[in-house]
C-alpha positions as a Markdown table, in Angstrom:
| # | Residue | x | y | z |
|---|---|---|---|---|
| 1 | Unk | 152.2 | 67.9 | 16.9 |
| 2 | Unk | 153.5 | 66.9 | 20.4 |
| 3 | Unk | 157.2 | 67.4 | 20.7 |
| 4 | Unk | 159.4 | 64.9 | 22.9 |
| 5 | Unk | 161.2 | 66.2 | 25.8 |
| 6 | Unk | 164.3 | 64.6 | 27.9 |
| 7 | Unk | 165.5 | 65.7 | 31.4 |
| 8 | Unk | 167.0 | 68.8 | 29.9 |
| 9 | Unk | 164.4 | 69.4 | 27.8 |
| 10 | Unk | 161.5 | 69.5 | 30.5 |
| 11 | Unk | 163.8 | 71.7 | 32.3 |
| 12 | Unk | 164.3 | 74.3 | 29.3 |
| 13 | Unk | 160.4 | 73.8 | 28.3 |
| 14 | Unk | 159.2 | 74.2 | 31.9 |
| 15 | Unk | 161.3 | 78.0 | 32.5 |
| 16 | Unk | 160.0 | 78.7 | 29.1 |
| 17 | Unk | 156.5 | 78.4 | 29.4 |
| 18 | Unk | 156.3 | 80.7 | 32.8 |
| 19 | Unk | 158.3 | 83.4 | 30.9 |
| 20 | Unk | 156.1 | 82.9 | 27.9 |
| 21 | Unk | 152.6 | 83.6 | 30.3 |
| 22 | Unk | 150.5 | 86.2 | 29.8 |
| 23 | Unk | 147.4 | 85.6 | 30.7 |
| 24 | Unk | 147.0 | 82.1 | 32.8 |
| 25 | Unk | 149.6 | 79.6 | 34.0 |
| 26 | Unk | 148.5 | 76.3 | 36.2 |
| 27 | Unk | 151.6 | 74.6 | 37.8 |
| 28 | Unk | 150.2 | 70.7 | 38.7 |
| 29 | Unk | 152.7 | 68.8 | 41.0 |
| 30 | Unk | 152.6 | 66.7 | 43.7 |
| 31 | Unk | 155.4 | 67.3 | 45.5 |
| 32 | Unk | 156.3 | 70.8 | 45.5 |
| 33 | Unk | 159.7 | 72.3 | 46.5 |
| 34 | Unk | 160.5 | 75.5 | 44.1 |
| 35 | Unk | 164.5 | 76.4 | 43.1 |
| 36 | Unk | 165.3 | 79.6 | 43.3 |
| 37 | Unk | 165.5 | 80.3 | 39.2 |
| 38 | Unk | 161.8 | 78.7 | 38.8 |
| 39 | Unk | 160.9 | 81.4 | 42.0 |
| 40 | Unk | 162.3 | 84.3 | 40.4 |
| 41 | Unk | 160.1 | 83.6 | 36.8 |
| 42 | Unk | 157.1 | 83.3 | 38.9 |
| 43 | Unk | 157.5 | 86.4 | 40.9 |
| 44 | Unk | 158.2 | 87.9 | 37.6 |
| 45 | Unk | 155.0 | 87.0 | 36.5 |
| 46 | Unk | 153.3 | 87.9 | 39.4 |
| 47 | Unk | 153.8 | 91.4 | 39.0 |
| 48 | Unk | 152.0 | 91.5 | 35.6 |
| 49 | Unk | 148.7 | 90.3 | 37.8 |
| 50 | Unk | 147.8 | 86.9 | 35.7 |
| 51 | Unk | 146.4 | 83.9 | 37.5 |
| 52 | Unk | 148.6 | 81.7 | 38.6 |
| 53 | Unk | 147.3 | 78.2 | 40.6 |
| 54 | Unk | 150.2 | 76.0 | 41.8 |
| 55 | Unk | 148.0 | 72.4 | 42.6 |
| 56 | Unk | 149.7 | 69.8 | 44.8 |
| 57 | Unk | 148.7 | 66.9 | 46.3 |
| 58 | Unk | 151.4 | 65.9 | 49.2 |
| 59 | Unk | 150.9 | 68.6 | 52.4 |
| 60 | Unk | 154.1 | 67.8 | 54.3 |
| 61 | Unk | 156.5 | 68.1 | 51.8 |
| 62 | Unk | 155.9 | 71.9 | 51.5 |
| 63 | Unk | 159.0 | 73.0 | 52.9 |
| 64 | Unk | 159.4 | 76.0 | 55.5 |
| 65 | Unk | 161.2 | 78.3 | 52.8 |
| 66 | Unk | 158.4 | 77.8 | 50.2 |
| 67 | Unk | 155.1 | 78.2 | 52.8 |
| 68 | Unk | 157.0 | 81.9 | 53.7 |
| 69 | Unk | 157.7 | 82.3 | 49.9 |
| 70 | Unk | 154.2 | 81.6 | 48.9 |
| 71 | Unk | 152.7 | 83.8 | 51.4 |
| 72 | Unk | 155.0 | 86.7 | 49.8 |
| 73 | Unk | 153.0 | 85.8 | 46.6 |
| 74 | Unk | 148.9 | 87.0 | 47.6 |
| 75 | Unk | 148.1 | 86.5 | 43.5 |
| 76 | Unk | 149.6 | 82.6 | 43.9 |
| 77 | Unk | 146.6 | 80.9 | 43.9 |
| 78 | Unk | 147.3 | 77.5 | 46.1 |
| 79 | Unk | 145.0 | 74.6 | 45.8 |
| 80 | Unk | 145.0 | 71.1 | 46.9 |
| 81 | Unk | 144.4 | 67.6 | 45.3 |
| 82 | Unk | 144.7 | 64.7 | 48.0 |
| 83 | Unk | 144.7 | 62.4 | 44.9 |
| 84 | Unk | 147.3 | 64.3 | 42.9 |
| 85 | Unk | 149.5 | 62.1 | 41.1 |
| 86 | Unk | 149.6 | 63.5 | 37.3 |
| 87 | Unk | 152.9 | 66.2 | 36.7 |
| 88 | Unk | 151.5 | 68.9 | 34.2 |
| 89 | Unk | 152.0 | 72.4 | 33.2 |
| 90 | Unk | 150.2 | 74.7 | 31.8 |
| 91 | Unk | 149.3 | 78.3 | 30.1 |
| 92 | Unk | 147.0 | 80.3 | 27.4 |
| 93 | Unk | 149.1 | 78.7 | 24.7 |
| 94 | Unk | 151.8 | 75.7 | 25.5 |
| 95 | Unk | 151.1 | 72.6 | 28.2 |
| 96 | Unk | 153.6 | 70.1 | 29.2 |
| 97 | Unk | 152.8 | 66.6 | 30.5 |
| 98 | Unk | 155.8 | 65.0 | 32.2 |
| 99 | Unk | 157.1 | 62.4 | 35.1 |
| 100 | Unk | 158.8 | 65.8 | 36.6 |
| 101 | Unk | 157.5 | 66.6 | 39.7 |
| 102 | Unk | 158.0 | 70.5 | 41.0 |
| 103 | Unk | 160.6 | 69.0 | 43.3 |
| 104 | Unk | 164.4 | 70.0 | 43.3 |
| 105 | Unk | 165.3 | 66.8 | 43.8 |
| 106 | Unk | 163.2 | 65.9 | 40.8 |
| 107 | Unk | 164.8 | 68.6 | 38.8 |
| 108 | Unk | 168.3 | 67.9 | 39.8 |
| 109 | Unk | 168.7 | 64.2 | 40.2 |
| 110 | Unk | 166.0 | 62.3 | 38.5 |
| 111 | Unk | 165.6 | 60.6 | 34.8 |
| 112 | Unk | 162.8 | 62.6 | 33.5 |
| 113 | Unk | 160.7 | 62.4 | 30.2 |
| 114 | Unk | 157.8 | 64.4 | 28.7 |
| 115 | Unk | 156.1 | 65.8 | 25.7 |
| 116 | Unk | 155.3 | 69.7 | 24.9 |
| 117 | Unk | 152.3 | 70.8 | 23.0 |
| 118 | Unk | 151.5 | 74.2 | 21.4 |
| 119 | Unk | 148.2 | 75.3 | 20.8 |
| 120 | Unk | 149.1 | 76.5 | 17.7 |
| 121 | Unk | 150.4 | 73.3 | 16.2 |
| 122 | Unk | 147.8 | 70.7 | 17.8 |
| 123 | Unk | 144.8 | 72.8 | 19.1 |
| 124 | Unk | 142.5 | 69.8 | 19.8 |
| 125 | Unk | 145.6 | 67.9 | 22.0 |
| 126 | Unk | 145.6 | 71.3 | 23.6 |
| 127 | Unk | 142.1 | 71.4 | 24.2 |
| 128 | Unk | 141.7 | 68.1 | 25.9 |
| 129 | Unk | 144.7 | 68.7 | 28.3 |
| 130 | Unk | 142.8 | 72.5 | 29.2 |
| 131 | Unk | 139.9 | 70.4 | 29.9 |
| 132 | Unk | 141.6 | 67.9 | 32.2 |
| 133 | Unk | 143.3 | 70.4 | 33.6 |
| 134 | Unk | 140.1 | 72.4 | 34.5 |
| 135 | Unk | 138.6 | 69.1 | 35.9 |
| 136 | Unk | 141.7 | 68.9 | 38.3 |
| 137 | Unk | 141.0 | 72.4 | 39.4 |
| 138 | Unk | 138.0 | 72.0 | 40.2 |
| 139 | Unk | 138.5 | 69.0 | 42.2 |
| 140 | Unk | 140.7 | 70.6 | 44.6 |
| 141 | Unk | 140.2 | 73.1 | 47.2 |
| 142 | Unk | 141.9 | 75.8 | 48.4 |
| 143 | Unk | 145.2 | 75.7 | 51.1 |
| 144 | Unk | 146.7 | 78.3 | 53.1 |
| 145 | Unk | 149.4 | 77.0 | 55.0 |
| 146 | Unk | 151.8 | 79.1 | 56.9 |
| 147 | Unk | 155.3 | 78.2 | 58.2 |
| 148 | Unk | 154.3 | 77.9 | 61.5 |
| 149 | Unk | 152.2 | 75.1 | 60.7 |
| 150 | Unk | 154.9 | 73.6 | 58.5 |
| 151 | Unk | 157.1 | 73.5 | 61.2 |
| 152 | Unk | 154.4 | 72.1 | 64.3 |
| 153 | Unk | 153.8 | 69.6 | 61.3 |
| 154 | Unk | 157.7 | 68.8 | 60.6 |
| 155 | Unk | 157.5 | 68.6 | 64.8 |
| 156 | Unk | 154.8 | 66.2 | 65.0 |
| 157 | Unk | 156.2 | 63.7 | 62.5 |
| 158 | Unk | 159.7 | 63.7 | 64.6 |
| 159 | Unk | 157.9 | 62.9 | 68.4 |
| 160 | Unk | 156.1 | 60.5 | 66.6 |
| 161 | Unk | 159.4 | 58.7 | 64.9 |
| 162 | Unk | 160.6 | 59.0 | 68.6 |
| 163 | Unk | 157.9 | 57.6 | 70.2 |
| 164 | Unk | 158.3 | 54.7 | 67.5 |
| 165 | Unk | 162.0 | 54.2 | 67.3 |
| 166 | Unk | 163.5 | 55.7 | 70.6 |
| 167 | Unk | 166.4 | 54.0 | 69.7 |
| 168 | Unk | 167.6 | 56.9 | 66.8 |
| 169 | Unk | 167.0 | 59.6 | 68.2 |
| 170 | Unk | 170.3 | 61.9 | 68.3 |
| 171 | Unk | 171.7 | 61.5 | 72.2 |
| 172 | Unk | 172.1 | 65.1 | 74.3 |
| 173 | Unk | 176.0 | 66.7 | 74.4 |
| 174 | Unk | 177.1 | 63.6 | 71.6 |
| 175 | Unk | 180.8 | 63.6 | 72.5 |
| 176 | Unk | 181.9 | 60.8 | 70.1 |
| 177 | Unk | 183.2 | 60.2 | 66.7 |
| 178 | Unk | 181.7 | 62.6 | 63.9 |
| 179 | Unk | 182.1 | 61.4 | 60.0 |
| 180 | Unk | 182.3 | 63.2 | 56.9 |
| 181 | Unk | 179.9 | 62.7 | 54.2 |
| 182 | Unk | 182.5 | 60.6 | 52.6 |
| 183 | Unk | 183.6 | 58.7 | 55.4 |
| 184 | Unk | 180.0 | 58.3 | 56.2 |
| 185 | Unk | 179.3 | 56.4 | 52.5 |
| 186 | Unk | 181.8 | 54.1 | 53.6 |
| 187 | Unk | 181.1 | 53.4 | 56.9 |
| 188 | Unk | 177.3 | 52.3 | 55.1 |
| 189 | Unk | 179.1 | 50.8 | 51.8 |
| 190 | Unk | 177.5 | 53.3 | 49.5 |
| 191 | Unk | 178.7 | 55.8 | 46.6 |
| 192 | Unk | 178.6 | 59.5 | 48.6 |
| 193 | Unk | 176.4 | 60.6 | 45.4 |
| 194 | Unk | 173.9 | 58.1 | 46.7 |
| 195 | Unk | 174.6 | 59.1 | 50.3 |
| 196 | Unk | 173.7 | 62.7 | 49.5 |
| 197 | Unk | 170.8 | 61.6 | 47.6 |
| 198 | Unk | 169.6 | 59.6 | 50.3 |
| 199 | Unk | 170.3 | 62.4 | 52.6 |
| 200 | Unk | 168.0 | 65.0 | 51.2 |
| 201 | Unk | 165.1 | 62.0 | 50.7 |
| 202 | Unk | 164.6 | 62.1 | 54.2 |
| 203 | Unk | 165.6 | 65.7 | 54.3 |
| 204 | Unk | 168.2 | 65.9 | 56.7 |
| 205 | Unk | 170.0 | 68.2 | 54.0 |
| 206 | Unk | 168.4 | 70.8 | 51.2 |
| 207 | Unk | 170.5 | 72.6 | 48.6 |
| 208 | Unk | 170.4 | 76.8 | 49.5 |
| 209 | Unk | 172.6 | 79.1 | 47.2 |
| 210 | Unk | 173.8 | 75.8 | 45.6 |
| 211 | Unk | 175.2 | 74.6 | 48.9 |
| 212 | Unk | 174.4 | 72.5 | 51.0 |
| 213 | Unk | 172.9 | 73.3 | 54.5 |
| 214 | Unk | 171.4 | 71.2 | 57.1 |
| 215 | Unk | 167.3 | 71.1 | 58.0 |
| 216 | Unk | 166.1 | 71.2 | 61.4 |
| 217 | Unk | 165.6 | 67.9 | 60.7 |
| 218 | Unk | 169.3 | 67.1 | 60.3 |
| 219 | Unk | 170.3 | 69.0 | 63.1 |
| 220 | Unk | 168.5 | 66.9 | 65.2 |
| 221 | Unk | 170.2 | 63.9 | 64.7 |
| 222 | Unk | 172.9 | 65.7 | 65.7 |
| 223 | Unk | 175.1 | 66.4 | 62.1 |
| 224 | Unk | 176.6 | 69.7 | 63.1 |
| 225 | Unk | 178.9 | 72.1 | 60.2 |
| 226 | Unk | 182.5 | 71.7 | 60.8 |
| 227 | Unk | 185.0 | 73.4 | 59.6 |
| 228 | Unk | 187.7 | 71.8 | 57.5 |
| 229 | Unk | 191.1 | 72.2 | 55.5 |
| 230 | Unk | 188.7 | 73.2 | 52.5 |
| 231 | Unk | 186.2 | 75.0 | 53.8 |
| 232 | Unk | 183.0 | 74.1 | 55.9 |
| 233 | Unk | 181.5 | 70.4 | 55.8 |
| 234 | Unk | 178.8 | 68.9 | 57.2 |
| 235 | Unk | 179.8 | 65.9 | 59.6 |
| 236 | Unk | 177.3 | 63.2 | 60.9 |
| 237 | Unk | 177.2 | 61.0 | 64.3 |
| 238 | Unk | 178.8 | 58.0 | 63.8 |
| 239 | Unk | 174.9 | 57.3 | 65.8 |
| 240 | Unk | 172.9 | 58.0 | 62.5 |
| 241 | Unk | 174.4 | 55.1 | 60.5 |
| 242 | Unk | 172.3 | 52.4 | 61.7 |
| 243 | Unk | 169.3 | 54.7 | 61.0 |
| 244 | Unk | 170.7 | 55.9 | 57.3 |
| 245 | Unk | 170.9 | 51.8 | 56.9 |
| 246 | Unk | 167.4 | 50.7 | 58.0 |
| 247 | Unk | 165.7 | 53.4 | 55.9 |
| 248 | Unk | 167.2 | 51.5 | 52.9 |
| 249 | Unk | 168.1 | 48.1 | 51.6 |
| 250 | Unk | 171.5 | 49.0 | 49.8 |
């Protein structure tokens, strides 16, 4: 019998289920950005040799950090589904369907429900997800993407956003006012939990060592780390407000 899952509950379920592989595990996803704990269970399996096939469906959003991660993993098996949108996980004896994406933004913001089956308890549940599973494989094809091509990609889409909106692109040697994270939600009229959320949505910001640390992308709108009474900070161009508002209706 199928057994609910909550947020937590998808998270707990989802670590479990790559410990508990022995023989196959199939990580379907969308979007795919790996935290560090979800990386160190799959490179524990990876040394035990099983198959492992991460499918995902959204190219860009493979981050620079995960393409040089993955390429560290040869027995990863990376395929690619350009219709993608189902969220399911899989091995020789548990499955889990779920809205959660293999996104830490997903995994660390985001409402999230599910339902785990055993194969033990429900073997003909099981056996219809393994089938639908095996239909997804073999619908996708096989990626190799490297971090160089991650980054010309990440390069493309800003000269193109340039090209479109000229008018937000960070100016050269910005000499004027520079706003906290804080100061910045007000200066916009939002919370600065929904700031920070917004933030890494267009991925001006990424969590690393549960910090968080500027993307290339951020840098080039000109946010720069400061250093403050408490510590360092990151501190935005009073310039990017009128972007930050027209990406969103608040």
């Amino acid at each position: 019998m199928a057994e609910f899952l909550d947020t937590q509950g998808v998270s707990y379920y989802l670590k479990k289920l790559i410990n508990n592989s022995n023989d196959k595990l199939y990580l379907i996803s969308p979007y795919l950005q790996l935290n560090n704990q979800l990386k160190l269970s799959l490179e524990d399996r990876h040394k035990f040799s099983i198959d492992i096939i991460i499918i995902y469906g959204k190219v860009s959003d493979i981050n620079p950090d995960d393409s040089a991660w993955l390429q560290s993993m040869p027995g990863i098996k990376l395929l690619f589904h350009k219709d993608l949108h189902a969220k399911c996980y899989f091995n020789e004896s548990e499955a889990i369907i779920t809205s959660m994406n293999l996104y830490m933004f997903s995994q660390q913001n985001n409402v999230e429900m599910g339902i785990y089956i055993s194969k033990d308890k429900d073997q003909e549940l099981y056996k219809q997800v393994a089938t639908e599973v095996d239909r997804i494989k073999r619908g996708s094809e096989h990626r190799t993407i490297s971090v160089q091509k991650v980054e010309t990609k990440k390069a493309e889409i800003l000269k193109n956003e340039a090209i479109v909106n000229p008018e937000i692109v960070t100016v050269s040697n910005y000499d004027g006012k520079y706003l906290s994270a804080t100061a910045l939600s007000k200066e916009i009229g939002i919370s600065s939990k929904d700031l920070v959320n917004k933030l890494e949505e267009l991925n001006w910001i990424e969590k690393k060592n549960d910090e968080w640390a500027l993307t290339n992308l951020g840098k080039s709108k000109g946010a720069q780390m400061k250093k403050g009474q408490y510590g360092d900070y990151i501190a935005y161009p009073e310039t990017v407000i009128k972007e930050i508002k027209s990406k969103n209706r608040y």
